[in-house]
C-alpha positions as CSV (number, residue, x, y, z in Angstrom):
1,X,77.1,116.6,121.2
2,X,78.8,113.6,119.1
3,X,82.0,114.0,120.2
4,X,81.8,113.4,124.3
5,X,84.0,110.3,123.8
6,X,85.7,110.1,120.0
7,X,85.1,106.5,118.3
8,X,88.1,107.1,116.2
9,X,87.5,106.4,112.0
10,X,90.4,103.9,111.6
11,X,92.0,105.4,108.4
12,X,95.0,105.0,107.4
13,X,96.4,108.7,108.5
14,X,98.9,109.5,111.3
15,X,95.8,109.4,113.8
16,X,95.0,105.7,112.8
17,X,94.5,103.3,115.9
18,X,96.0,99.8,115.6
19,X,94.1,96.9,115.1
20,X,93.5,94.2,117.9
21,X,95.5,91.0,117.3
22,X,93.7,87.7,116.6
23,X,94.3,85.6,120.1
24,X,96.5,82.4,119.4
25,X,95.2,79.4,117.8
26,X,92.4,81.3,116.1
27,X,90.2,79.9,113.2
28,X,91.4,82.9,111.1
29,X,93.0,81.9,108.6
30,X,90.3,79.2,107.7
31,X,88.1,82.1,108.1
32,X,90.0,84.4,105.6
33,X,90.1,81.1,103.2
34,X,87.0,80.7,102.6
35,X,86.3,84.7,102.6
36,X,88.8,85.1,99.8
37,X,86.7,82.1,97.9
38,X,83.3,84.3,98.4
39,X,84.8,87.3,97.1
40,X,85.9,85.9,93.9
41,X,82.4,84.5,94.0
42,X,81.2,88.0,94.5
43,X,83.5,89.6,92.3
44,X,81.5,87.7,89.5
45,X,78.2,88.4,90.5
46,X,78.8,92.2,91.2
47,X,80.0,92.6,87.4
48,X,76.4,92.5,85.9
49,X,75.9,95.5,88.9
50,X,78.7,97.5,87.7
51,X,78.2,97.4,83.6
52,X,74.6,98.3,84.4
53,X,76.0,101.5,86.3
54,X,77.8,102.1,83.1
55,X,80.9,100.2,83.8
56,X,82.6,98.7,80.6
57,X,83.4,95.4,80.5
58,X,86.7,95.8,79.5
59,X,87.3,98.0,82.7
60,X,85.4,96.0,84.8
61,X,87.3,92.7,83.9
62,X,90.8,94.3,84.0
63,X,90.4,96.2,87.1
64,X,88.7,93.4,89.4
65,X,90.8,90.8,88.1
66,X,93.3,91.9,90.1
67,X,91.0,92.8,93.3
68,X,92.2,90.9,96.3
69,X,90.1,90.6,99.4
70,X,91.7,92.5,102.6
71,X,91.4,90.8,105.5
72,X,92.8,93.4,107.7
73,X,90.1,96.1,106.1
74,X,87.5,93.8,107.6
75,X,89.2,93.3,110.7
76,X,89.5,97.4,111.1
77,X,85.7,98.4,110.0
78,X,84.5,95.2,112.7
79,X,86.4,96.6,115.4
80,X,86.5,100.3,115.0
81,X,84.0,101.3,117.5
82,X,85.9,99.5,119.9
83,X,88.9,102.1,119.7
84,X,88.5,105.3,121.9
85,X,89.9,108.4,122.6
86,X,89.1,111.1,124.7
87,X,89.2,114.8,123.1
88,X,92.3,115.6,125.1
89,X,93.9,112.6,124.0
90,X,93.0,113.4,120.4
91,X,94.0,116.9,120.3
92,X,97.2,116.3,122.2
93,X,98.1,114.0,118.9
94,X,95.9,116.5,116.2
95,X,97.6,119.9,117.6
96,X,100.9,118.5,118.6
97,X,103.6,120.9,118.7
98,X,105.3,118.7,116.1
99,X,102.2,118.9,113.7
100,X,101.7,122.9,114.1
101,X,105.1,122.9,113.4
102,X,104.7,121.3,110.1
103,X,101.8,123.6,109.5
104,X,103.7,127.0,109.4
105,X,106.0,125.1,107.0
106,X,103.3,124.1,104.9
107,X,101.9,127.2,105.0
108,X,105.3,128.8,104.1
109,X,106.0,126.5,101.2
110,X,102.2,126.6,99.8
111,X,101.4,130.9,101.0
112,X,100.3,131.5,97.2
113,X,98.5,128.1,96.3
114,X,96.6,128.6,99.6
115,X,95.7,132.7,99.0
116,X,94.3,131.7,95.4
117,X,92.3,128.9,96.7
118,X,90.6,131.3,99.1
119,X,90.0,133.8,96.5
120,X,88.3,131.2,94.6
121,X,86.5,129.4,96.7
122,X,85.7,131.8,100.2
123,X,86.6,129.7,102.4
124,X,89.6,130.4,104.7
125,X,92.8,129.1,104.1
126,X,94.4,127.9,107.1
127,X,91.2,125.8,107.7
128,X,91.8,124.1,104.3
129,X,95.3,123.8,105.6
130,X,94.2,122.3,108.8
131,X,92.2,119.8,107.5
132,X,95.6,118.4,105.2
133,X,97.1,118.0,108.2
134,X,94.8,116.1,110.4
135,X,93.9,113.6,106.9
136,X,97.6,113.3,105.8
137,X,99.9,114.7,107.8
138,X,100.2,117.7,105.1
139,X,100.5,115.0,102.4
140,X,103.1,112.7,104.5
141,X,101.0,109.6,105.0
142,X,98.2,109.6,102.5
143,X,97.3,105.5,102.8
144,X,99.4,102.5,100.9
145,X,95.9,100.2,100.3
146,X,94.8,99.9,97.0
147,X,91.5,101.5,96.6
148,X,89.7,98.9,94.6
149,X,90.5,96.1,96.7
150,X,89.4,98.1,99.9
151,X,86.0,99.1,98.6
152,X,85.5,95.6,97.2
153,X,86.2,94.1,100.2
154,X,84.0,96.4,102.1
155,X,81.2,96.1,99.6
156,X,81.6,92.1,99.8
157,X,81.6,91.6,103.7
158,X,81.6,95.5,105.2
159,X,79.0,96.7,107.7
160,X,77.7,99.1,104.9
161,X,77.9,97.0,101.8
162,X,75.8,99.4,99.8
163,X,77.7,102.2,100.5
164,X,80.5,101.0,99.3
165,X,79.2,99.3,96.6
166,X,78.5,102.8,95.5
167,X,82.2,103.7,96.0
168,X,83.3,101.0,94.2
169,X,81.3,101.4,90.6
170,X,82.5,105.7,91.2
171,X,86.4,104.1,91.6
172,X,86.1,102.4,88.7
173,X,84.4,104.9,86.3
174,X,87.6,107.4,87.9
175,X,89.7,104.8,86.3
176,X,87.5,104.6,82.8
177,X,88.2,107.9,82.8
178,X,92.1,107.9,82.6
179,X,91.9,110.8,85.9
180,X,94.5,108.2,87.6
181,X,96.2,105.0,86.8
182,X,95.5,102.2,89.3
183,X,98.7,101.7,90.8
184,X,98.4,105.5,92.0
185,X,94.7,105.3,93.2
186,X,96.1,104.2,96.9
187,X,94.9,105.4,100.3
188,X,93.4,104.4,103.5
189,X,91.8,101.1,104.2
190,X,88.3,102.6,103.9
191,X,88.7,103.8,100.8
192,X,89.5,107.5,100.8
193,X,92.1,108.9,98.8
194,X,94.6,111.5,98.3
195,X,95.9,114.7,100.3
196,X,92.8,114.7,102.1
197,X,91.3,111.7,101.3
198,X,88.0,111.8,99.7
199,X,85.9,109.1,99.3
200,X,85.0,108.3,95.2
201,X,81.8,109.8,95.4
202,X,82.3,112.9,96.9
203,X,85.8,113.1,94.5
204,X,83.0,113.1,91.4
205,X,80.6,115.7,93.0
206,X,83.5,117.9,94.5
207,X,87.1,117.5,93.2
208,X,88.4,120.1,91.1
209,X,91.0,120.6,88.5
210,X,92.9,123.7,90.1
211,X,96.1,123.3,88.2
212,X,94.6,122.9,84.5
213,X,96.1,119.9,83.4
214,X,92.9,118.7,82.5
215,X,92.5,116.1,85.7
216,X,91.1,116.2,89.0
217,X,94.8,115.0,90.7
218,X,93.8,114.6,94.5
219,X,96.4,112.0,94.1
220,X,99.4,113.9,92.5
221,X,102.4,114.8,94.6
222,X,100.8,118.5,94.3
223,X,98.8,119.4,96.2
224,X,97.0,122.3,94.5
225,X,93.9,120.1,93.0
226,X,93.2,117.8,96.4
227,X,93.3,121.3,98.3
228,X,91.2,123.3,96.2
229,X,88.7,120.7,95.9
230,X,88.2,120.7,100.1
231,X,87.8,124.2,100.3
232,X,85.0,123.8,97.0
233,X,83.5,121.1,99.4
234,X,83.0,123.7,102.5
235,X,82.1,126.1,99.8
236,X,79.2,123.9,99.0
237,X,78.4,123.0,102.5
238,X,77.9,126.6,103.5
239,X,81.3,128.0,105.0
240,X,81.1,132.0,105.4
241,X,84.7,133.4,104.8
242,X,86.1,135.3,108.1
243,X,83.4,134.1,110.6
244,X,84.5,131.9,113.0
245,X,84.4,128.6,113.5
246,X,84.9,128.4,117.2
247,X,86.6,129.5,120.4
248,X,87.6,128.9,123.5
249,X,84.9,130.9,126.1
250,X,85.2,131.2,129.8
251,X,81.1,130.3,131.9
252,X,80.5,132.7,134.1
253,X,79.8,131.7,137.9
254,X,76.3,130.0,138.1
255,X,75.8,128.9,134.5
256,X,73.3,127.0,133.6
257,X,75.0,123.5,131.9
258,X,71.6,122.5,130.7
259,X,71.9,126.0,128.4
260,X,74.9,123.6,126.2
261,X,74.7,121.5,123.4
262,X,74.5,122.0,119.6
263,X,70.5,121.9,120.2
264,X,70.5,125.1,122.3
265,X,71.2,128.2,119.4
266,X,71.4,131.7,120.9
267,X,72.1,135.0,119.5
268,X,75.9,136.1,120.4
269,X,74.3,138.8,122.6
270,X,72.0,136.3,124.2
271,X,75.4,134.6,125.3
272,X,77.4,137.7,125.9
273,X,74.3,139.0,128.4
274,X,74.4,136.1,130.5
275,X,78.1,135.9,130.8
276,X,80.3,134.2,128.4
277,X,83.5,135.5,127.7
278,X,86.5,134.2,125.1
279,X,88.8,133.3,127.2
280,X,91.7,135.1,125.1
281,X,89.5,138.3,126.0
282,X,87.6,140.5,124.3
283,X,83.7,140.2,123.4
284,X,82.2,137.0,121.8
285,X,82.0,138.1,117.7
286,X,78.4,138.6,116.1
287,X,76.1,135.7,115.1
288,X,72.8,134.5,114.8
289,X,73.2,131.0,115.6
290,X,75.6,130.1,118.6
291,X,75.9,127.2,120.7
292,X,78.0,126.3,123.8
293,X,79.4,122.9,123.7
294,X,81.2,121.2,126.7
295,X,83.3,118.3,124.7
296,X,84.4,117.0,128.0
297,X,81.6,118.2,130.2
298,X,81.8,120.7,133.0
299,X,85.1,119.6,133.8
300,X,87.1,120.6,131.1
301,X,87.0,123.5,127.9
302,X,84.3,125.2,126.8
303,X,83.4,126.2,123.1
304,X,81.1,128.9,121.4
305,X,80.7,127.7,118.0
306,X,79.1,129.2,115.3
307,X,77.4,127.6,112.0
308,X,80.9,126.6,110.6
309,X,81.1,124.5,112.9
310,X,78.6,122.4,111.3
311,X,80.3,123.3,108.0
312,X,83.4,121.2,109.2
313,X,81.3,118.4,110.6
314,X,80.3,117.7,107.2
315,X,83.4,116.5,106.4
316,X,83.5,114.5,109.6
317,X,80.8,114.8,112.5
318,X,83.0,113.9,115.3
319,X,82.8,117.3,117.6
320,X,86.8,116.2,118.5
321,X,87.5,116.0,114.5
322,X,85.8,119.7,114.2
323,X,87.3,121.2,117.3
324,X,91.0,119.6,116.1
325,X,90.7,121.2,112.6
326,X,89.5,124.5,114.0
327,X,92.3,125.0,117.2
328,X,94.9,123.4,114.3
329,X,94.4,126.5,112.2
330,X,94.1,128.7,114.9
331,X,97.4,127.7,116.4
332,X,99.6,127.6,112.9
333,X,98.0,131.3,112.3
334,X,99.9,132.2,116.1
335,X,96.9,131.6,118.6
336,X,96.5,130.2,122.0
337,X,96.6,127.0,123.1
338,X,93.6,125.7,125.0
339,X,93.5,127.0,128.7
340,X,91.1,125.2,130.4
341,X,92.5,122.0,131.9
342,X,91.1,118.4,131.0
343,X,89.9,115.9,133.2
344,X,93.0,113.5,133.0
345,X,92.0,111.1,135.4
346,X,89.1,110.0,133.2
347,X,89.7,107.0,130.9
348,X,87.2,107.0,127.5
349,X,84.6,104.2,128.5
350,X,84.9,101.6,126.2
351,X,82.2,100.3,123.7
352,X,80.9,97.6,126.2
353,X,80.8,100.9,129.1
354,X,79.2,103.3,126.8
355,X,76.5,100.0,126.2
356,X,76.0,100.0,129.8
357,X,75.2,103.5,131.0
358,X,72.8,103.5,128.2
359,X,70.8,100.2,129.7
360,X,71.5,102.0,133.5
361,X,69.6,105.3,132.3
362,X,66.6,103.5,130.3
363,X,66.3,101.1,133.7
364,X,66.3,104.2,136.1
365,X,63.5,105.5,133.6
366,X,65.5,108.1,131.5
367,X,65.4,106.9,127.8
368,X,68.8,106.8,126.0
369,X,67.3,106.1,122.4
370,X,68.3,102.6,122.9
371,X,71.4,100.3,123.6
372,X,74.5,100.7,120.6
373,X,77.0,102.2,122.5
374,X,76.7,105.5,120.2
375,X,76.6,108.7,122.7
376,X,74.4,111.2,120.5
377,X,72.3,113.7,121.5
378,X,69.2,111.5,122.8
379,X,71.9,109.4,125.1
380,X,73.4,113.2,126.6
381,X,69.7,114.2,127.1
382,X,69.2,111.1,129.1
383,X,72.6,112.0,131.0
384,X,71.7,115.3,132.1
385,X,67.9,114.7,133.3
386,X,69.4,112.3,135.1
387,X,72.0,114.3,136.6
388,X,69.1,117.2,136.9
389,X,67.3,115.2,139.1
390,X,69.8,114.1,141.6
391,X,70.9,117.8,142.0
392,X,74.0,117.5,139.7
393,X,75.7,119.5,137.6
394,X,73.5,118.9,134.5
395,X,76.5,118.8,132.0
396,X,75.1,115.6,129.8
397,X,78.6,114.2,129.8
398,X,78.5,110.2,130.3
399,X,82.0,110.0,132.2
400,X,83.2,107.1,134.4
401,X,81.9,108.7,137.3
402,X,78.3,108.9,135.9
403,X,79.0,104.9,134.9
404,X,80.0,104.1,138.5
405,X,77.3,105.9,140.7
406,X,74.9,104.7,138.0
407,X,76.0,101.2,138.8
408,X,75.9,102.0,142.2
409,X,72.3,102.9,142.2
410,X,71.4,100.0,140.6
411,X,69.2,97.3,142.3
């Protein structure tokens, strides 16, 4: 259950966070100075890299001539984990009125595009459609960074310098290639690009030319390629056409919390037996493989999901990202709003917080898989024995009230 507390992805979409200021009479500009000299430094040294992946020189010496090194991009991928949000937070800005809104237009202007994409691919539209509009906005706001300068910077002083080294060399073979000229290739500050911003490597393995004009355009002012290539990409990572993705259930009276989490996979008859209900009414549809996932614990909405729910998280493994794609489509198709209330009161902890009721747990003897700051499932297991053995509800959420009465406990 990834998405207890969301550690936001800073991209450069209409869900971006802002950056923390430098304090006054910082060193940064020095800093930036003699960052700027390494990354020319760099620049050199990576070319002998790149022509080995099959880079031309001619490319290679054009295109990273005019590389500049972003100090904000550092700045954003340093500090990212620091900026939370809880998943009723998120969703009020992912399913705003204002973005469903746009979706029915979208839908409206795009009805055919979006019915032959399905056909084609099998994978339902309004999810495609969803997923434009949490990236871009539905193609509004689809990043202003230059792609080569991000990656380089990233791959010069990034947390993940391989990864993006990789980025880089597929950036600049989609430019050898003539697919798009470099003043076009813009998008967020990581890196991803287009309608709904793919990274280079995954435009080279996934992207699709849906139009026929002979490129892969997830760049163009159409969107028909950059939409067709996200459904082939849930195509390839296993979505079933029609099934859901999701819903909103109501827990019956005496449920047993420990029963929740992605690791827990019941028939939809096991769930039905014991209980669980949609909450819009009716009986839970068929599957194999469903799970009950409490994004905000036992005080706020429940979820059945069912395996494309996993689908989705391939594209991002937040469990906030996944539920906002799959309520966005439901909602510009005409369905309910979530009924379950959220618990408001609660601020997200921060970075430091999340740090800290991982050290409380492994003191108190309940192993949290270590100190990052990075709920994931080991950190929720350690929640809920703890919870489990001081008689409370065994929901694994690490809220600020777990944080306080583990500080109170302590020694």
């Amino acid at each position: 259950m990834r998405g207890l507390i969301l550690a936001l992805t800073l991209a450069a979409t209409p869900l971006a966070a802002q950056t923390v200021p430098e304090p006054e009479g910082s060193m940064t500009e020095g800093r930036e100075d003699e960052s700027a000299a390494g990354f020319r430094q760099w620049v050199g040294a990576f070319r002998e890299t790149a022509l080995a992946a099959g880079i031309p020189a001619t490319v290679y010496d054009r295109e990273m001539r005019s590389a500049e090194f972003l100090p904000d991009v550092v700045r954003r991928d340093r500090n990212q984990t620091e900026f939370t949000k809880t998943i009723w937070d998120y969703l009020d800005i992912a399913v705003s009125d204002e973005r469903i809104r746009m979706g029915r237009e979208a839908l409206a202007e795009h009805t055919q595009l979006l019915e032959r994409i399905e056909a084609e691919y099998g994978v339902n539209y309004e999810i495609v459609l969803a997923v434009w509009g949490l990236e871009t906005s539905f193609g509004t706001w689809r990043g202003d960074t230059d792609t080569i300068s991000a990656l380089a910077t990233l791959a010069y002083d990034g947390r993940r310098a391989e990864f993006f080294a990789d980025q880089l060399i597929q950036a600049l073979k989609i430019l050898d290639a003539g697919e798009v000229a470099r003043p076009a290739m813009r998008g967020s500050w990581a890196g991803a690009m287009g309608h709904t911003q793919f990274m280079p490597t995954s435009w080279a393995e996934f992207a699709v030319d849906f139009d026929g004009d002979g490129r892969r355009g997830i760049w163009s002012d159409d969107p028909a390629d950059a939409l067709a290539s996200t459904a082939n990409y849930l195509r390839h990572h296993g979505w079933v056409k029609d099934a859901p993705w999701g819903m909103e259930v109501r827990l019956p009276e005496g449920f047993d919390y420990a029963e929740t989490s992605e690791r827990v996979v019941k028939p939809a008859e096991g769930w039905r037996a014991l209980g669980v209900r949609p909450m819009a009414g009716g009986t839970l549809p068929e599957g194999d493989s469903v799970s009950i996932l409490l994004p905000a614990g036992a005080s706020g909405a429940a979820f059945a999901i069912w395996p494309n729910f996993q689908v989705i998280e391939s594209y991002n493994p937040a469990d906030a990202y996944v539920i906002g794609i799959g309520h966005l489509a439901d909602r510009i198709l005409g369905g309910p709003a979530i009924a379950a209330s959220w618990p408001r009161h609660w601020q997200a902890l921060t970075l430091e917080e999340r740090k800290e009721v991982q050290g409380l747990l492994t003191g108190a003897g309940f192993d949290a898989g270590g100190v990052d700051g990075r709920v994931g499932p080991k950190t929720v297991a350690a929640v809920r024995a703890w919870q489990q053995a001081r008689g409370l509800v065994p929901d694994g959420y690490a809220s600020p009230d777990v944080l306080a009465a583990l500080r109170a406990e302590k020694p």
